[in-house]
MOPAC internal coordinates of N, CA, C and O (Angstrom, degrees):
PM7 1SCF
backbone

  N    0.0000 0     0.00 0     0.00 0    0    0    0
  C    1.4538 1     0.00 0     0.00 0    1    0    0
  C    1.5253 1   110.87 1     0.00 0    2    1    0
  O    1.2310 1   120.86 1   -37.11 1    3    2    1
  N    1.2139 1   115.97 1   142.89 1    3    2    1
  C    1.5729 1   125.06 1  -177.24 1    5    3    2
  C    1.4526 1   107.85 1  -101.60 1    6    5    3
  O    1.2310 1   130.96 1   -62.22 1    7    6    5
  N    1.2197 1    96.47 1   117.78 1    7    6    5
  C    1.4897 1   102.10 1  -169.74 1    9    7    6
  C    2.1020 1   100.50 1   -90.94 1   10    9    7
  O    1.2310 1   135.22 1   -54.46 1   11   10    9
  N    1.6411 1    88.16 1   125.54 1   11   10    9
  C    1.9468 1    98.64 1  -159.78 1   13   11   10
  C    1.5255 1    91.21 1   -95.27 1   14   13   11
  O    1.2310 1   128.22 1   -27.77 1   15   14   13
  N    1.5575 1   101.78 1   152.23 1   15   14   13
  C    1.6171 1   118.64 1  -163.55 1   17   15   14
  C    1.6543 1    88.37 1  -115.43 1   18   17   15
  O    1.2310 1   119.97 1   -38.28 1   19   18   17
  N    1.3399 1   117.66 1   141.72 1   19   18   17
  C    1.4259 1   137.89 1   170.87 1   21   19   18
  C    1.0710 1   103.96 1   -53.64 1   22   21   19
  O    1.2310 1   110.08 1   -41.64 1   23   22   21
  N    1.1947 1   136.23 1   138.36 1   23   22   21
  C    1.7238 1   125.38 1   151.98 1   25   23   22
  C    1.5939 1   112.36 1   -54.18 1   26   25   23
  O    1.2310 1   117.07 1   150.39 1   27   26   25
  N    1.6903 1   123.17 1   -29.61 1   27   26   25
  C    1.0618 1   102.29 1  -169.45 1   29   27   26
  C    1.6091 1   116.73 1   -91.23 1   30   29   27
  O    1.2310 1   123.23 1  -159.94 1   31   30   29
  N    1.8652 1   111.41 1    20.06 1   31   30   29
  C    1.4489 1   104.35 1   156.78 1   33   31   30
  C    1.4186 1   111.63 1   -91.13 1   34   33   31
  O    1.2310 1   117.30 1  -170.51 1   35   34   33
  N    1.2397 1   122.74 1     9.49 1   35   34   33
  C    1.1769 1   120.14 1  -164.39 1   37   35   34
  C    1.4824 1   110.55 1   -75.54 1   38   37   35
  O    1.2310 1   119.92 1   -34.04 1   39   38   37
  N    1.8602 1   117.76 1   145.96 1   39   38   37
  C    1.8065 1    97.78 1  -174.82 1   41   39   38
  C    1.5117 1    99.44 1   -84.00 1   42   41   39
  O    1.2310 1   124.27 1     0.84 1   43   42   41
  N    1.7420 1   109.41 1  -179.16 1   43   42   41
  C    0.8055 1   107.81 1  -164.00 1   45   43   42
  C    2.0446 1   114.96 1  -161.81 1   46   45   43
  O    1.2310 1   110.68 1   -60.73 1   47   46   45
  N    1.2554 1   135.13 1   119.27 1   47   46   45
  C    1.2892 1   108.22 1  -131.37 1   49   47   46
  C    1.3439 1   127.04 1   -66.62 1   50   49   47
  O    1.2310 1   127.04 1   153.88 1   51   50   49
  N    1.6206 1   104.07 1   -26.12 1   51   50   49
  C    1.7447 1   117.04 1   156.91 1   53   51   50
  C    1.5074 1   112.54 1   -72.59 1   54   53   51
  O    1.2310 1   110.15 1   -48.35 1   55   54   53
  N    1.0589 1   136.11 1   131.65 1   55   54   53
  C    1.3569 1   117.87 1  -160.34 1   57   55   54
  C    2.3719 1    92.52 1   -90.46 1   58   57   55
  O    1.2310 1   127.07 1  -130.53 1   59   58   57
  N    1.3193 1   104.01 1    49.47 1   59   58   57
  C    1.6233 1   109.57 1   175.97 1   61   59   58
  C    1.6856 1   103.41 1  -123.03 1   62   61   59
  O    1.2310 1   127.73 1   -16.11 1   63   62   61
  N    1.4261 1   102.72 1   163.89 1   63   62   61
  C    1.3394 1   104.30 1   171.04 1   65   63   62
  C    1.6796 1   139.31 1   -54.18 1   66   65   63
  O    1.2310 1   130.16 1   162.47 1   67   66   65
  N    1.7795 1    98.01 1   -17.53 1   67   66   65
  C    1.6480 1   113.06 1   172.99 1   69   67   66
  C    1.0752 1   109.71 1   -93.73 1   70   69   67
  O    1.2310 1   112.46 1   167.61 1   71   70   69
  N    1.5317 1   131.84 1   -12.39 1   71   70   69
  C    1.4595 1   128.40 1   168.55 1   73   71   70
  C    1.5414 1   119.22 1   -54.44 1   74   73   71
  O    1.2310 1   120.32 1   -49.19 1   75   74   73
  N    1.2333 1   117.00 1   130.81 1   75   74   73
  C    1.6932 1   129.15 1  -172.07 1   77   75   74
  C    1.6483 1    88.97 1   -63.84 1   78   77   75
  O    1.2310 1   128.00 1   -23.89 1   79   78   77
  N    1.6092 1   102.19 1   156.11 1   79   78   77
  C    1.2494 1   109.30 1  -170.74 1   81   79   78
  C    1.6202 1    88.14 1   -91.05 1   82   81   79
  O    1.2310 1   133.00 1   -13.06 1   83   82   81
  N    1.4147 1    92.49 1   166.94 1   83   82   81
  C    1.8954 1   104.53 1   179.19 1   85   83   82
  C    0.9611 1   103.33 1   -76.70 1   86   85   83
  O    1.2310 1   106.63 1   103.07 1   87   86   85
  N    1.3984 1   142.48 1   -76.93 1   87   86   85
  C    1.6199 1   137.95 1   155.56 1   89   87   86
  C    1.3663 1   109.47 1  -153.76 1   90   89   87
  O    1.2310 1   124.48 1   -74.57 1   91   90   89
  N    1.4595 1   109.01 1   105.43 1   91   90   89
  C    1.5717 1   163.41 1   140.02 1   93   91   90
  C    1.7167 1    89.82 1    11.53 1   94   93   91
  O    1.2310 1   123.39 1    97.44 1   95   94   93
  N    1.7973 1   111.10 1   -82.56 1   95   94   93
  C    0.9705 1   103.81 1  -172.89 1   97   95   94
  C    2.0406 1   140.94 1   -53.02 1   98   97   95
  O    1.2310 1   130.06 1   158.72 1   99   98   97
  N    1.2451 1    98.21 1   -21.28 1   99   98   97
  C    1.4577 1   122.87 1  -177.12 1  101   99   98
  C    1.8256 1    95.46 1   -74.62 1  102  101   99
  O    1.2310 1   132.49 1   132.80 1  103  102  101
  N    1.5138 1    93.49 1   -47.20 1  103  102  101
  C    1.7944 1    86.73 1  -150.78 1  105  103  102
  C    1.9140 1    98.78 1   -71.39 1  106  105  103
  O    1.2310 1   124.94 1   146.17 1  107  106  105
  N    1.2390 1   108.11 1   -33.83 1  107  106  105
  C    1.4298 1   101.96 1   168.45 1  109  107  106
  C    1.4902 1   124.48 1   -76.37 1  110  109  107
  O    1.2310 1   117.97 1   168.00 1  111  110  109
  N    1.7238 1   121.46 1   -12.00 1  111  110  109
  C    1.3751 1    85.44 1   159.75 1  113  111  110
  C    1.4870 1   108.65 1   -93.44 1  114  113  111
  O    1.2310 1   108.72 1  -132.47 1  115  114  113
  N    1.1525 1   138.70 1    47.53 1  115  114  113
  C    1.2418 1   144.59 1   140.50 1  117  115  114
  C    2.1781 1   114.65 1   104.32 1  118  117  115
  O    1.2310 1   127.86 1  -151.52 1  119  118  117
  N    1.0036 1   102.48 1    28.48 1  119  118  117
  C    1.8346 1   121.22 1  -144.78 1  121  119  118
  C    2.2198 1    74.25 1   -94.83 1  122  121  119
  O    1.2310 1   110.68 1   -65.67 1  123  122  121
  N    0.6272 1   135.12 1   114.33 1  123  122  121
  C    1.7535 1   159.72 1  -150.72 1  125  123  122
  C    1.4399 1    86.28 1  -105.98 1  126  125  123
  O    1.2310 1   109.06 1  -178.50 1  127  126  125
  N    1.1427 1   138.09 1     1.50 1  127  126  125
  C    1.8609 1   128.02 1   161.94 1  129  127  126
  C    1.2993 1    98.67 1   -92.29 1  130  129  127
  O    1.2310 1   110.04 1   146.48 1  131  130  129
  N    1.1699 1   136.30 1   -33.52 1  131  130  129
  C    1.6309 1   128.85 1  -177.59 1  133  131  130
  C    1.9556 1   116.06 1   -99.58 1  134  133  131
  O    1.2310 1   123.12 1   168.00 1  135  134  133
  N    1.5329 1   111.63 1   -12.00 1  135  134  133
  C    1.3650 1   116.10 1   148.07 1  137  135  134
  C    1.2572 1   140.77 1   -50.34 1  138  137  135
  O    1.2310 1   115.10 1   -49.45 1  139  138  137
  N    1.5687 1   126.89 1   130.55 1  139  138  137
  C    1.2869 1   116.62 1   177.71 1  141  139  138
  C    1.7841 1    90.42 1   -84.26 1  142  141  139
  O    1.2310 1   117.32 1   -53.86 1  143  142  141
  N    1.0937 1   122.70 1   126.14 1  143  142  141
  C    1.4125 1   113.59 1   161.05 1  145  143  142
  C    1.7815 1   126.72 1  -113.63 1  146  145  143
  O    1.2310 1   129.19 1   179.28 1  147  146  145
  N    1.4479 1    99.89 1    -0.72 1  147  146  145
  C    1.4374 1    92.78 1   168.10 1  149  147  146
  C    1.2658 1   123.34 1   -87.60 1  150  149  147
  O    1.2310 1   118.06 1   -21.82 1  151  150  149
  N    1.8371 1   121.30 1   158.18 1  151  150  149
  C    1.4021 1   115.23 1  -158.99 1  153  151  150
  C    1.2422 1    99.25 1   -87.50 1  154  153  151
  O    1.2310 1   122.94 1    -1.67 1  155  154  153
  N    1.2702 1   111.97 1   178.33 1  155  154  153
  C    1.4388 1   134.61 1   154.90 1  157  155  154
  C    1.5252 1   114.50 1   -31.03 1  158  157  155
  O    1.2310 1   120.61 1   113.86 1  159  158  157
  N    1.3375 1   116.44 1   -66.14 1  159  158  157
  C    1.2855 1   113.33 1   176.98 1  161  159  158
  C    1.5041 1   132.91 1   -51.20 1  162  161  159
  O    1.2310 1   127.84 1   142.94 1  163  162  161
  N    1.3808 1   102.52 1   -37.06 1  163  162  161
  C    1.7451 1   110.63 1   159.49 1  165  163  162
  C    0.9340 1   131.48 1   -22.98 1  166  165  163
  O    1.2310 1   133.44 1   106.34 1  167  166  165
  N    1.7394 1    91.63 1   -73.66 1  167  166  165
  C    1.5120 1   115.33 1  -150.80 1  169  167  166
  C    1.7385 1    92.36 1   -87.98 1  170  169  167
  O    1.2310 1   108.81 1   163.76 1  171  170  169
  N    1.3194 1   138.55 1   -16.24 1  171  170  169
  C    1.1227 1   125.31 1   159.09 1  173  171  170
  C    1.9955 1   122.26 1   -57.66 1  174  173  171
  O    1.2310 1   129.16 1   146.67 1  175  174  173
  N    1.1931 1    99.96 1   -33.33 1  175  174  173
  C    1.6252 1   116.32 1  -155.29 1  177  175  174
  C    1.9066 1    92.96 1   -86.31 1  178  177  175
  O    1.2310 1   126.65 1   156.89 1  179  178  177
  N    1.4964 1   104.81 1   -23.11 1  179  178  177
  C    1.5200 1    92.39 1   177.36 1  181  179  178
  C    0.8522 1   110.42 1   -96.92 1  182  181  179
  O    1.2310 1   121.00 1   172.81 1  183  182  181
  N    1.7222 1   115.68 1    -7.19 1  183  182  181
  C    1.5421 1   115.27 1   175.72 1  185  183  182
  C    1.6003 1   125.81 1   -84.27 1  186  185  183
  O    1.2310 1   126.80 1   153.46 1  187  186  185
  N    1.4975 1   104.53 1   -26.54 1  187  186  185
  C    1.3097 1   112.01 1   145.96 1  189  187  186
  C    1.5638 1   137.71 1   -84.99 1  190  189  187
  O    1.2310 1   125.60 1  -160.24 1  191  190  189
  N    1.5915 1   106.84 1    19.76 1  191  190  189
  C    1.5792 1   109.99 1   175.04 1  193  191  190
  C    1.6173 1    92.20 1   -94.86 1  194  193  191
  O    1.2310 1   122.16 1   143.18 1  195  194  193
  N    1.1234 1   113.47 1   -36.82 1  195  194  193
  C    1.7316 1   112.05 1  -174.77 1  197  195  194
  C    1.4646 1   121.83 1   -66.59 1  198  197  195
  O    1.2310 1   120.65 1   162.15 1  199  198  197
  N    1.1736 1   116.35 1   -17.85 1  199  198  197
  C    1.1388 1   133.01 1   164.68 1  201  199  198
  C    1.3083 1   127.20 1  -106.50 1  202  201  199
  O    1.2310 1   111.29 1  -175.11 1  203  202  201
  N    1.2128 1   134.00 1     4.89 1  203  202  201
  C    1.6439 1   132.05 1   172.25 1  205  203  202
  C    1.3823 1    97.65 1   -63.20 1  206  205  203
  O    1.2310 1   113.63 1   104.07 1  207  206  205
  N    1.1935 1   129.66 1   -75.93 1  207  206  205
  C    1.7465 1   143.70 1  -156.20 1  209  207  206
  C    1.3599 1    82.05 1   -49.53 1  210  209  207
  O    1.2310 1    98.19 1   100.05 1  211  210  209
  N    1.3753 1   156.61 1   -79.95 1  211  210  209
  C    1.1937 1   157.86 1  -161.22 1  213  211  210
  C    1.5913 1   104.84 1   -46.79 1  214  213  211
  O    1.2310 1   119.19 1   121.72 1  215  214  213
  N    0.9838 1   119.15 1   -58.28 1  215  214  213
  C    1.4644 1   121.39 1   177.12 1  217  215  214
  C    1.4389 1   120.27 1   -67.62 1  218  217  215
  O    1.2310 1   120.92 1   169.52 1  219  218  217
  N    1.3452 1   115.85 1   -10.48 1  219  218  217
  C    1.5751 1   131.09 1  -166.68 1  221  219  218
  C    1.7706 1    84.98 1  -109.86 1  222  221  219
  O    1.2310 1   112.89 1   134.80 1  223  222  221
  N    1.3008 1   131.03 1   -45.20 1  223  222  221
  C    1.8212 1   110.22 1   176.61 1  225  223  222
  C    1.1955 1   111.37 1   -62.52 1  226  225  223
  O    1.2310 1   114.56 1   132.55 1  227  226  225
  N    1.9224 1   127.92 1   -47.45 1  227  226  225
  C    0.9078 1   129.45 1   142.17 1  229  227  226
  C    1.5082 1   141.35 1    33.07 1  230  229  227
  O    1.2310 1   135.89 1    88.68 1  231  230  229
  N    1.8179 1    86.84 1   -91.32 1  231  230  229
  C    1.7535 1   104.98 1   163.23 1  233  231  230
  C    1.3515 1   119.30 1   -78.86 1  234  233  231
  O    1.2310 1   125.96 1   142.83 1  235  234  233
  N    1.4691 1   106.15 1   -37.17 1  235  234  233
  C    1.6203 1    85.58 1  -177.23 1  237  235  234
  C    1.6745 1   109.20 1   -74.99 1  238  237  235
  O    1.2310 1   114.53 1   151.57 1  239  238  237
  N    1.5473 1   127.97 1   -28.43 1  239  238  237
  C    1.5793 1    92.68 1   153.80 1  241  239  238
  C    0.9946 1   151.02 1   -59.80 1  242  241  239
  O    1.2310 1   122.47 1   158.92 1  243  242  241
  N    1.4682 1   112.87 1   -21.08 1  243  242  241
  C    1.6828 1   103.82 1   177.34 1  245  243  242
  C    1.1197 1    94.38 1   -96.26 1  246  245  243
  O    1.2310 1   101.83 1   155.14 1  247  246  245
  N    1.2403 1   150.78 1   -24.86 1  247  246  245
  C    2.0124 1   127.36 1   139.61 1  249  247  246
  C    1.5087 1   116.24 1   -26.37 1  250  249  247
  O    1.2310 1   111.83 1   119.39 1  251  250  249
  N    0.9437 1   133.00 1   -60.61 1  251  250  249
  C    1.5069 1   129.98 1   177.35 1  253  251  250
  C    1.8461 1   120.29 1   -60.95 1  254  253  251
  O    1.2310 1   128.27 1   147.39 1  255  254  253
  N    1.8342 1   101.68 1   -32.61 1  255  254  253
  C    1.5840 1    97.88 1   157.00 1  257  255  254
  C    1.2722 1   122.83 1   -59.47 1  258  257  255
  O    1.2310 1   126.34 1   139.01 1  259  258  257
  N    1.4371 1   105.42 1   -40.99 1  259  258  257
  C    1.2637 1   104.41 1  -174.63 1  261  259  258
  C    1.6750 1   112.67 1   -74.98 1  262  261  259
  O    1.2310 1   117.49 1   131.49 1  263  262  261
  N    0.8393 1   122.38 1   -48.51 1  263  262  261
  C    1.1753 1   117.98 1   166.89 1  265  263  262
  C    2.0695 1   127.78 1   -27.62 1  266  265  263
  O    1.2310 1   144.44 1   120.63 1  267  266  265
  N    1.4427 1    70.11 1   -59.37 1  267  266  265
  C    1.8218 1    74.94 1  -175.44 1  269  267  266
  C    1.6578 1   109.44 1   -77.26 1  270  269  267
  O    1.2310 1   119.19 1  -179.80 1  271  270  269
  N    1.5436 1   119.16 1     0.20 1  271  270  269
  C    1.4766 1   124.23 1   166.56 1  273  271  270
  C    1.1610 1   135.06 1   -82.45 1  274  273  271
  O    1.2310 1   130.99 1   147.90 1  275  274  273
  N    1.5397 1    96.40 1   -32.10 1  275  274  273
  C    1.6299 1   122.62 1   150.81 1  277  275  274
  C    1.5901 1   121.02 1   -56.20 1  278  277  275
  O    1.2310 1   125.81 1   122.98 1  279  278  277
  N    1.4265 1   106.44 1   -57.02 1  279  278  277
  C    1.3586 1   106.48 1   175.22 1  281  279  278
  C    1.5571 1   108.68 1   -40.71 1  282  281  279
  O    1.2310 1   128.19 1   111.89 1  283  282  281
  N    1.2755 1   101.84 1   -68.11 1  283  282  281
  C    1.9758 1   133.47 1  -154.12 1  285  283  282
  C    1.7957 1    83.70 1   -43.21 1  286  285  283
  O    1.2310 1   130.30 1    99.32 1  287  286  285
  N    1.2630 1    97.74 1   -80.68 1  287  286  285
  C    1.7524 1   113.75 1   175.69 1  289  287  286
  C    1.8180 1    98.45 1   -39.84 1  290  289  287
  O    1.2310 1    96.36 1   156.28 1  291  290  289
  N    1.1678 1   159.33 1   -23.72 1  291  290  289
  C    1.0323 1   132.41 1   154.93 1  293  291  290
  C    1.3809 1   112.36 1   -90.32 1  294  293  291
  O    1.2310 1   101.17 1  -172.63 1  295  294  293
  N    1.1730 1   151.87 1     7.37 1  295  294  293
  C    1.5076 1   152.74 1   163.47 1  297  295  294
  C    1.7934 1    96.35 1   -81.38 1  298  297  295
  O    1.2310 1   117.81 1   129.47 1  299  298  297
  N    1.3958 1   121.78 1   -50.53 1  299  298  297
  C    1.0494 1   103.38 1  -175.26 1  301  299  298
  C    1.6640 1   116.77 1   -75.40 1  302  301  299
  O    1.2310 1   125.58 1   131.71 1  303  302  301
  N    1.4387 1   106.89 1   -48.29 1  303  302  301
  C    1.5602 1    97.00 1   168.27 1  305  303  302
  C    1.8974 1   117.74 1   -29.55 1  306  305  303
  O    1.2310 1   125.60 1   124.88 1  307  306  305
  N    1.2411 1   106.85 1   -55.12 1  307  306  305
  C    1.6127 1   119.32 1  -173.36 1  309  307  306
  C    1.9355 1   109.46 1   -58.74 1  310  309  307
  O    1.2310 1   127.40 1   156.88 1  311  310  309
  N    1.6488 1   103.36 1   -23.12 1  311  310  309
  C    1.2907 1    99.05 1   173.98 1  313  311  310
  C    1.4778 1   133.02 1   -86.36 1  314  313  311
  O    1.2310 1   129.12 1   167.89 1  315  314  313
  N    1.4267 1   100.04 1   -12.11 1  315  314  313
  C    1.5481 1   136.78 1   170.22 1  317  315  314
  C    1.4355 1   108.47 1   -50.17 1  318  317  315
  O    1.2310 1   119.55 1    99.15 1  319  318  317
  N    1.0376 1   118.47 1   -80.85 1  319  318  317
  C    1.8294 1   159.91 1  -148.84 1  321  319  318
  C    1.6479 1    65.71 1   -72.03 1  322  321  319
  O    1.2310 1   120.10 1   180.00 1  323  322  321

């Protein structure tokens, strides 16, 4: 028995659903150079490695706004009094 491959593991050159397939015929008879074979979980986890450092400058700027708003807001409280 021939075990049949989805079209939607098939690769593809945008790695999105409107991207043209690489070639259709190869990836269904089952040839693992034109397969996407990594899972779901992967391709999420590298998609959030590319973006941590971005999300990590992120916080520490609006930590440092906040910071210096806190300060500011206690200089003026202190000018009050």
């Amino acid at each position: 028995l021939e075990k049949a491959t989805p079209e939607a593991c098939c690769q593809r050159e945008l790695q999105s659903r409107e991207g043209m397939i690489v070639n259709r015929e190869a990836c269904l008879k089952g040839i693992e150079r034109f397969q996407n074979r990594q899972g779901c979980y992967t391709v999420i986890l590298n998609s959030f490695e590319t973006y941590v450092y971005l999300a990590g400058a992120l916080a520490i700027g609006v930590l440092a706004i906040e910071l210096f708003a806190m300060v500011f807001a206690m200089c003026l409280f202190r000018g009050i009094q």
